[in-house]
N, C-alpha and C positions, 0 to 999 in steps of 0.2 A: 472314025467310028468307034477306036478303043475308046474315046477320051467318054462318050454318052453310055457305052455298054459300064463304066465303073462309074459314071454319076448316077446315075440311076441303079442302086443297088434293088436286090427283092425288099421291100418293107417287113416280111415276116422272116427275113434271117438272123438267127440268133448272135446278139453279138453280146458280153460279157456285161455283168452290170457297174454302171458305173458309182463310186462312192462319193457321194457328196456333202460338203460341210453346208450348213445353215448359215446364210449370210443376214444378219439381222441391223439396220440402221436406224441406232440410238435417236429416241425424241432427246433432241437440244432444245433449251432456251438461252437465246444471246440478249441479255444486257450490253447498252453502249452509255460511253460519253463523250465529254472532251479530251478526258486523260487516260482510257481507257475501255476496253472491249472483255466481258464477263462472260462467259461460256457455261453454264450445268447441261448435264447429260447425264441420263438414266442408262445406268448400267447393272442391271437386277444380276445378282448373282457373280459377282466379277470380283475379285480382289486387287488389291493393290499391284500384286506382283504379275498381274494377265494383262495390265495394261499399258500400251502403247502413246504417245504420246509426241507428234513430232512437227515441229516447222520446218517445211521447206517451198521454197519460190512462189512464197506469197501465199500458202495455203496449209491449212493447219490440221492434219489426219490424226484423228482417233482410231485407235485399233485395240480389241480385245476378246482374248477365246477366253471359255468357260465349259464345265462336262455338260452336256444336256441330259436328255433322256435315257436309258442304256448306255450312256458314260459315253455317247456322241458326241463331236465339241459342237459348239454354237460360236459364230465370229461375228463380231461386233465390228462394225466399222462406216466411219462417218469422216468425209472429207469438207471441208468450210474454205471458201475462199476469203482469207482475211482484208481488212485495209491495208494501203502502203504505207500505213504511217506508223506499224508497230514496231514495236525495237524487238526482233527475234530471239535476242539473246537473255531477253528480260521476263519471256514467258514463263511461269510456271504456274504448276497446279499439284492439286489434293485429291483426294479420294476417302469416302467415309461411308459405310453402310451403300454400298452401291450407287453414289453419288458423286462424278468426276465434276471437280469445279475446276474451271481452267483462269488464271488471269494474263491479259493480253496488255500491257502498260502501251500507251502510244507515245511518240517519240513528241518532244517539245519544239522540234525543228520540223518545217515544212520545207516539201521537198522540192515545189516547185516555185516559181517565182514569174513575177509579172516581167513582160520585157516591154519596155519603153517603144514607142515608133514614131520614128523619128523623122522630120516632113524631106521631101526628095528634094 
């Protein structure tokens, strides 16, 4: 009986207000090819130094605050699941007037491979 008398709180008790940041997910455009995956992403307001940028296990997170309104921040943040064929180490990008360009170089080697079968 405790465990439904604390689920079930009053709805009209006051409980402290909570602060929250503004999570906002950037419009991207992906360009592809065969040597290569091209990422823009509007980032209105953002400088160089607010932005995040990182590969890991195959997925490629944008991240970045800015003051907003009343000097609130606003968080930017956009997750992409990449190909397996990019070379992680070879990612970089730029940023210009609010405009993060990502470049994703894909690796010249494939990773996986035909297997023969072979008769019983």
């Amino acid at each position: 009986m405790k465990f439904l008398a604390r689920a079930h709180r009053d709805p009209l008790e006051r409980r402290p207000p909570v602060e929250m940041t503004p999570t906002v997910t950037p419009s991207v455009d992906i360009y592809e090819s065969e040597q290569e995956v091209y990422l823009i992403a509007d980032l209105p307001g953002v400088s160089k130094s607010e932005v995040r940028v990182e590969v890991e296990k195959g997925r490629l997170c944008l991240a970045a605050t800015r003051a907003g309104a009343g000097g609130r921040p606003i968080e930017y943040r956009r997750d992409i699941r990449m190909p397996e064929n990019i070379e992680a180490e070879k990612v970089s990008a730029q940023m210009l007037d609010g405009v993060l360009r990502v470049h994703l170089p894909r690796s010249s080697q494939r990773k996986g491979r035909q297997i023969t079968i072979r008769p019983s």
